[in-house]
matplotlib code that plots the C-alpha trace (Angstrom):
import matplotlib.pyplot as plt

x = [21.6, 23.1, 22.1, 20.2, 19.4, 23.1, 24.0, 21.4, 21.2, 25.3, 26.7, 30.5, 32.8, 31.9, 28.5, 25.1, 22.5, 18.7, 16.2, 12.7, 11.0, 7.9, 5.5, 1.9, 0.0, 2.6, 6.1, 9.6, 13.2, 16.0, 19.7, 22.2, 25.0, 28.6, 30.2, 33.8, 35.0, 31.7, 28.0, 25.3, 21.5, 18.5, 14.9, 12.2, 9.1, 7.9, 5.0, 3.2, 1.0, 0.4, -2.6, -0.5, 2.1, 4.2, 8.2, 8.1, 10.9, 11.7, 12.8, 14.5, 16.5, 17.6, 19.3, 21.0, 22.1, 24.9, 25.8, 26.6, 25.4, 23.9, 19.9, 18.1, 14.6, 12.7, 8.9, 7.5, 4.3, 2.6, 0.2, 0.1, 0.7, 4.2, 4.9, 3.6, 5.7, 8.0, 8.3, 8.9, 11.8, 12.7, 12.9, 14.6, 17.5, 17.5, 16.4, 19.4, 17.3, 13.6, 13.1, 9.9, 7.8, 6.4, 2.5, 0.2, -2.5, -6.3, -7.4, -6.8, -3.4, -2.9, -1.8, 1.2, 1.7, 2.1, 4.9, 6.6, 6.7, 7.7, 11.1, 11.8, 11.2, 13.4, 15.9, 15.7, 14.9, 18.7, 18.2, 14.7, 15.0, 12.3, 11.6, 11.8, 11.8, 15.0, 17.5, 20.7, 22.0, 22.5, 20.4, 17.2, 15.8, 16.2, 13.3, 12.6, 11.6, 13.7, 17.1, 18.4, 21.8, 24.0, 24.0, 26.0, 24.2, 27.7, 29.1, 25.7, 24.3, 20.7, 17.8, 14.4, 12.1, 8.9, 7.6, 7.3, 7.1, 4.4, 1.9, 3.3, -0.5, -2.9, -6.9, -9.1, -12.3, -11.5, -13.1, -10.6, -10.5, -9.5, -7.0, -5.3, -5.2, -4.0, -1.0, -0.3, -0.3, 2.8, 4.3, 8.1, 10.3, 13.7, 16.3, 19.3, 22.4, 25.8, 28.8, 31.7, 32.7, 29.0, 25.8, 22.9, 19.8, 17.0, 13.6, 11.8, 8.2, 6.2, 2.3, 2.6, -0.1, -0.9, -1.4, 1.9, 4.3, 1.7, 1.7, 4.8, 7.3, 7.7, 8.1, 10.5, 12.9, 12.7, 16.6, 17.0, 14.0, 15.7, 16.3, 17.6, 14.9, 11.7, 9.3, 6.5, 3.9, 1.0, 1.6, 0.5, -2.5, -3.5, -3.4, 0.2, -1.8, -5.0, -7.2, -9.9, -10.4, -13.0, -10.2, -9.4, -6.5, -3.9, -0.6, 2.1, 4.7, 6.8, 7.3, 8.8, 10.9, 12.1, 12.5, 13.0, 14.1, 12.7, 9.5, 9.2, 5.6, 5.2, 1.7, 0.3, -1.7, -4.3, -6.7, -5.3, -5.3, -8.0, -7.6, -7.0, -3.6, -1.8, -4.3, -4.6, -5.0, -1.7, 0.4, -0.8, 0.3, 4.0, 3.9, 3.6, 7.3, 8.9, 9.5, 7.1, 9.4, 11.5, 7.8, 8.5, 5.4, 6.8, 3.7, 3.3, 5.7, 6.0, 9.9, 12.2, 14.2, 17.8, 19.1, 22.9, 25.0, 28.6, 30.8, 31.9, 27.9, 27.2, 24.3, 22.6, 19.2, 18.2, 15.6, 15.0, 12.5, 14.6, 13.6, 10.0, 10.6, 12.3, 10.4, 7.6, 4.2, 2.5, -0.7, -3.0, -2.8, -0.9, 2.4, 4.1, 7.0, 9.0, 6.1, 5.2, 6.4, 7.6, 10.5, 13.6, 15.6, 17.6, 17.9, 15.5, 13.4, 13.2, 15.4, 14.4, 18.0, 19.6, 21.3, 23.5, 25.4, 24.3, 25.8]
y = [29.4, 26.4, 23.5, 21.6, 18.1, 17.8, 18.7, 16.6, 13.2, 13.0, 11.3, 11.0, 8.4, 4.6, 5.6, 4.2, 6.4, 5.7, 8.4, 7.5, 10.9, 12.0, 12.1, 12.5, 9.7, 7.4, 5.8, 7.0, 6.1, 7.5, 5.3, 7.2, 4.4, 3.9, 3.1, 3.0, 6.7, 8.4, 7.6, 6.4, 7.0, 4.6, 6.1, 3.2, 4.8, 8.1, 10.0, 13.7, 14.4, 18.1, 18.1, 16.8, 18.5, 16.0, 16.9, 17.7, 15.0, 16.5, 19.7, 18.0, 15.8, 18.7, 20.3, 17.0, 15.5, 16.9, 16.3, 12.5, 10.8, 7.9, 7.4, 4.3, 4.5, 0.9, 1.1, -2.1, -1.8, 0.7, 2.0, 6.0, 7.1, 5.1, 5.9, 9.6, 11.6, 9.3, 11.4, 15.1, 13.2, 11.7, 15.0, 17.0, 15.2, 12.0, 8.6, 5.9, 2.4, 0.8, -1.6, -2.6, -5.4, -6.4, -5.9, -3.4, -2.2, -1.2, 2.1, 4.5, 4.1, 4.1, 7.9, 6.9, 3.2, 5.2, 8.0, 4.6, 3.3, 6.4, 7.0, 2.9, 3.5, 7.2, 5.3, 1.8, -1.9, -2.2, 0.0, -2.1, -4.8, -6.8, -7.9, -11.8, -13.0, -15.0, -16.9, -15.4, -11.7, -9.0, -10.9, -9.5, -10.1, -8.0, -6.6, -10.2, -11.2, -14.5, -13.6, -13.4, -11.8, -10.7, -6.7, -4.9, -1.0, 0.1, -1.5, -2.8, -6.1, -6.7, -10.1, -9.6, -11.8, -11.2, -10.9, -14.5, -15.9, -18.3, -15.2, -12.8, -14.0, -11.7, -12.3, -11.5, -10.0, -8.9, -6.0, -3.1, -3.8, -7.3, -6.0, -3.7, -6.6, -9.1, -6.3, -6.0, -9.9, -9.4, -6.6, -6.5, -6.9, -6.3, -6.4, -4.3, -5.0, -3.2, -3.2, -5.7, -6.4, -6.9, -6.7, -4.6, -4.7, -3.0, -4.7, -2.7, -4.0, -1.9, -2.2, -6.3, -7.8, -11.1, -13.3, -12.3, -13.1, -16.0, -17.7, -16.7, -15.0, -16.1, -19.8, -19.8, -17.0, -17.8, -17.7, -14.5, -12.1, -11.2, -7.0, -4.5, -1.9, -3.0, -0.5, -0.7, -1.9, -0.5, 2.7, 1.0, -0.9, -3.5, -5.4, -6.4, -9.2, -9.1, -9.7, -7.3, -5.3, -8.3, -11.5, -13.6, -15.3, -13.0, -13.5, -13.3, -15.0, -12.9, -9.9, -12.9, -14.1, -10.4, -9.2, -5.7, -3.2, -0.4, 0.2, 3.4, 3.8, 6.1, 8.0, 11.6, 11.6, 9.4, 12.6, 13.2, 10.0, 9.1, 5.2, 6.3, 5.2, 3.5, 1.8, 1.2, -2.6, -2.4, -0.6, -2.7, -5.8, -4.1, -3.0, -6.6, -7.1, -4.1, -1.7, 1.3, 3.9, 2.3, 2.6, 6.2, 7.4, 9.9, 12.0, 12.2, 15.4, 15.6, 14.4, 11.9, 9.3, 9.3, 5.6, 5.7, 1.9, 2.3, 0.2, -1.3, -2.3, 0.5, 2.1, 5.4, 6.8, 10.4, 12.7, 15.8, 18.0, 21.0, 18.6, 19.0, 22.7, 23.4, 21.2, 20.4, 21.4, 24.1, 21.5, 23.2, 22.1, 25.4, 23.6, 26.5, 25.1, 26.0, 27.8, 26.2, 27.5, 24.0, 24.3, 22.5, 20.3, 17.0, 14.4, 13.2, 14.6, 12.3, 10.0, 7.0, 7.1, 10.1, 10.0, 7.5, 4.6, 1.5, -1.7]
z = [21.0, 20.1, 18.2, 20.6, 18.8, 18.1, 21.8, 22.8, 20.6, 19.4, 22.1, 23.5, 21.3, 21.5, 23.5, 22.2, 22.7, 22.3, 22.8, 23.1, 21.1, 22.7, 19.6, 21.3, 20.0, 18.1, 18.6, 17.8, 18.8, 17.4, 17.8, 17.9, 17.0, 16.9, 14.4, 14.5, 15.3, 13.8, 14.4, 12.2, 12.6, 13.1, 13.4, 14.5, 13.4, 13.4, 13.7, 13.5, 16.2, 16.5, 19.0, 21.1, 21.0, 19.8, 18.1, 14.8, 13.7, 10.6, 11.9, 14.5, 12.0, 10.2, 12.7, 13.5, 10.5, 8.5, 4.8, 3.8, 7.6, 7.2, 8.1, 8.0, 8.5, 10.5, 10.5, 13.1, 10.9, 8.5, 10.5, 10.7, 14.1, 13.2, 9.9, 9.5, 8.0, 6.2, 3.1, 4.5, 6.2, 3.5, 1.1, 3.7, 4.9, 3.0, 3.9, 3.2, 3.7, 4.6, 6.6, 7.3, 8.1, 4.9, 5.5, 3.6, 5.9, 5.5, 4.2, 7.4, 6.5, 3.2, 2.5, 4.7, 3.3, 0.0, 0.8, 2.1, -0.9, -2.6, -0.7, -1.2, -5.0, -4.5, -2.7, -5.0, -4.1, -3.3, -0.4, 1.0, 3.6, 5.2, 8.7, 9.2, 12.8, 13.2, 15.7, 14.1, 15.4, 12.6, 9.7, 7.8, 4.3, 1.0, -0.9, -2.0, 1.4, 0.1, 0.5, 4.1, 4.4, 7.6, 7.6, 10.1, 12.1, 13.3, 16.3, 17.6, 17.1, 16.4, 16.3, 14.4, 16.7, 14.5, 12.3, 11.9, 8.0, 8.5, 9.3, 6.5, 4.7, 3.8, 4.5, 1.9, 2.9, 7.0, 8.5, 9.2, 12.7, 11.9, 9.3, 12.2, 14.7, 12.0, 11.7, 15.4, 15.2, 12.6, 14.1, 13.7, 17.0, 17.6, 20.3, 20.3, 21.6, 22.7, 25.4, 25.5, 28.6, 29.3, 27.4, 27.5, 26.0, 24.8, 23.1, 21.1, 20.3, 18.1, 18.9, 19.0, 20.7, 23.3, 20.2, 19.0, 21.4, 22.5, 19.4, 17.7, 19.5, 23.1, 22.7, 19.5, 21.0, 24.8, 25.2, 23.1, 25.4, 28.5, 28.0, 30.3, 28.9, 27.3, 25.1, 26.2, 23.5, 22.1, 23.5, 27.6, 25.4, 27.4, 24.3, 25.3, 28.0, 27.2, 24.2, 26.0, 28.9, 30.0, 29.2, 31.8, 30.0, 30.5, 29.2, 31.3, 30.2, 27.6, 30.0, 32.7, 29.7, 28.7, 33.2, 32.2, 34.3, 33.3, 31.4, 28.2, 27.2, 24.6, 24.6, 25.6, 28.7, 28.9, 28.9, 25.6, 24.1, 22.2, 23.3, 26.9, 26.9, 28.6, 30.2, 33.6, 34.1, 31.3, 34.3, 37.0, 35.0, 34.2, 37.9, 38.9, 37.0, 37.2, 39.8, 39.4, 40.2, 36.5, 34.5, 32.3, 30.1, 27.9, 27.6, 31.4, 31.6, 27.9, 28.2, 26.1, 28.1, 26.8, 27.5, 27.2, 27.2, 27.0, 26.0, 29.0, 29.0, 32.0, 31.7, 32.2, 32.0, 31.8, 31.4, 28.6, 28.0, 25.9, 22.5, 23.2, 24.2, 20.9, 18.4, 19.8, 17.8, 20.2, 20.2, 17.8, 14.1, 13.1, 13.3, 15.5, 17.7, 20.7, 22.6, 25.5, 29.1, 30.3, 32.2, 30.8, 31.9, 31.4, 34.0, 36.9, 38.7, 41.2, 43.1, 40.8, 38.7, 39.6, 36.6, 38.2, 35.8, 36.2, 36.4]

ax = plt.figure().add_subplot(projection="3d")
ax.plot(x, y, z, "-o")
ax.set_aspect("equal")
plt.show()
């Protein structure tokens, strides 16, 4: 049979690969990096959404990792449909480092907040680093949030845009809803980096909101946004441009800045969703900037995009459902995997890439 996350997520030599993870209702990315001859591992997020049929990443990681590879672990921000699960990684294959943005949230999240804390305290404050938006590539802070140092991921290079420090405060007495925007506010940002001869990039955003990038993130890092694939934030919210579905004001300006070319939301169907993502008036905005034969939602056909950069900087985008055939939960809340009747496949459907390189 084959092990299909290696043949799947291991690349060839000197070959980033980034795979977008089709949780359901939640976020994941998993970078597979270079690092010299061998690879190292980067999970942003990660999430357990059964219903949905979303992949069971633990199970998944198992079958990829092998005995002394290294796996860091980023959470954007501790909320649970991008931290769930955390621990069970964490006591089945091994967590390396946290890196996270620093925030504690309200009480829907807390169960998860915890097992975060548990596997920093496993792995020791050595092993924690915080999210600090910055100028400087490859820099982030130790458990201190004081000390900045210069830390390498393998052959990559990497800028934390946000979380800014000057909103790192806490409000005492806010309503949970104000609580979860107020962490959306400080979500952490990052850009990744790779190729030689020429650079690509990929911006990975977390569930930051308008006021975010409005008020702390476009302005500052204007020469540091443009990105060849942008994550599409909030899972399509509309919360990326608009305070509301009724604001008038919205905000345009970051996505100009950033002139992606393609477009990764990561949601279930909007039938499924139980915030009816992505929204509609979100994908008529990211239509307006990028081409919407280059907008994938992952939950659409239940796939992952596979973004491969070379070192050369050419590019390549494909598309896979064999993960969510073999790990995905069977959408009840039995945890059975591997029995739906999708057909598999990896690569386009359509015409849009054809599985072509680009540039």
């Amino acid at each position: 049979m084959g092990n299909k996350a290696k043949d799947i997520l291991i690349p060839d030599a000197g070959v980033l690969r980034v795979t977008f993870l089709y949780v359901g209702q939640g976020d994941s990315a998993l970078l597979t990096i270079p690092d010299g001859d061998s690879f190292r591992y980067l999970i942003i997020d990660t999430n357990i959404d059964k219903k949905n049929g979303g992949i069971d990443i633990n199970s998944l990681m198992k079958d990829l990792l092998d005995e002394g590879d290294n796996l860091v672990f980023m959470n954007s921000h501790p909320h649970n449909d991008h931290l769930a699960g955390i621990k069970e990684l964490h006591d089945n294959v091994g967590i390396n480092e946290v890196w996270h943005s620093g925030h504690k949230p309200g009480k829907d999240s807390d169960e998860a907040y915890k097992n975060m804390q548990d596997v920093i305290k496993d792995i020791g404050s050595e092993n924690e680093y915080v999210l600090f938006g910055t100028n400087d590539l490859n820099k982030v802070r130790k458990s201190d949030k004081e000390t900045e140092i210069e830390k390498k991921l393998g052959d990559i290079d990497f800028q934390i845009l946000s979380p800014a420090e000057y909103v790192q405060d806490e409000i005492d007495g806010e309503t949970p809803e104000q609580r979860r925007s107020r962490i959306h506010e400080r979500c952490g940002v990052v850009k990744v980096s790779y190729g030689s001869q020429s650079i690509r990039s990929i911006m990975m955003t977390g569930d930051s909101d308008k006021t975010a990038w409005k008020e702390h993130i476009t302005d500052y890092h204007k020469d540091s946004l443009s990105s060849d694939i942008l994550d599409g934030s909030h899972h399509g919210s509309r919360t990326f441009f608009k305070n509301s579905e009724d604001d008038e004001d919205v905000y345009e300006s970051h996505i100009e800045n950033i002139s992606p070319e393609h477009v990764i939301i990561s949601a279930p169907k909007q039938s499924e969703s139980k915030h009816d993502h992505p929204h509609d008036d979100a994908i008529e905005l990211y239509k307006k900037h990028v081409d919407s034969d280059n907008i994938y939602h992952l939950g659409k056909n239940r796939e992952c995009v596979i973004v491969d950069i070379s070192n050369d900087g050419s590019m390549e985008i494909k598309f896979d459902q064999e993960l969510v055939k073999t790990y995905g939960f069977d959408d009840s809340d039995d945890g059975n995997k591997g029995s739906k009747e999708t057909a598999a496949y990896i690569g386009s459907r359509t015409s849009r890439l054809d599985d072509k390189p680009m540039g």
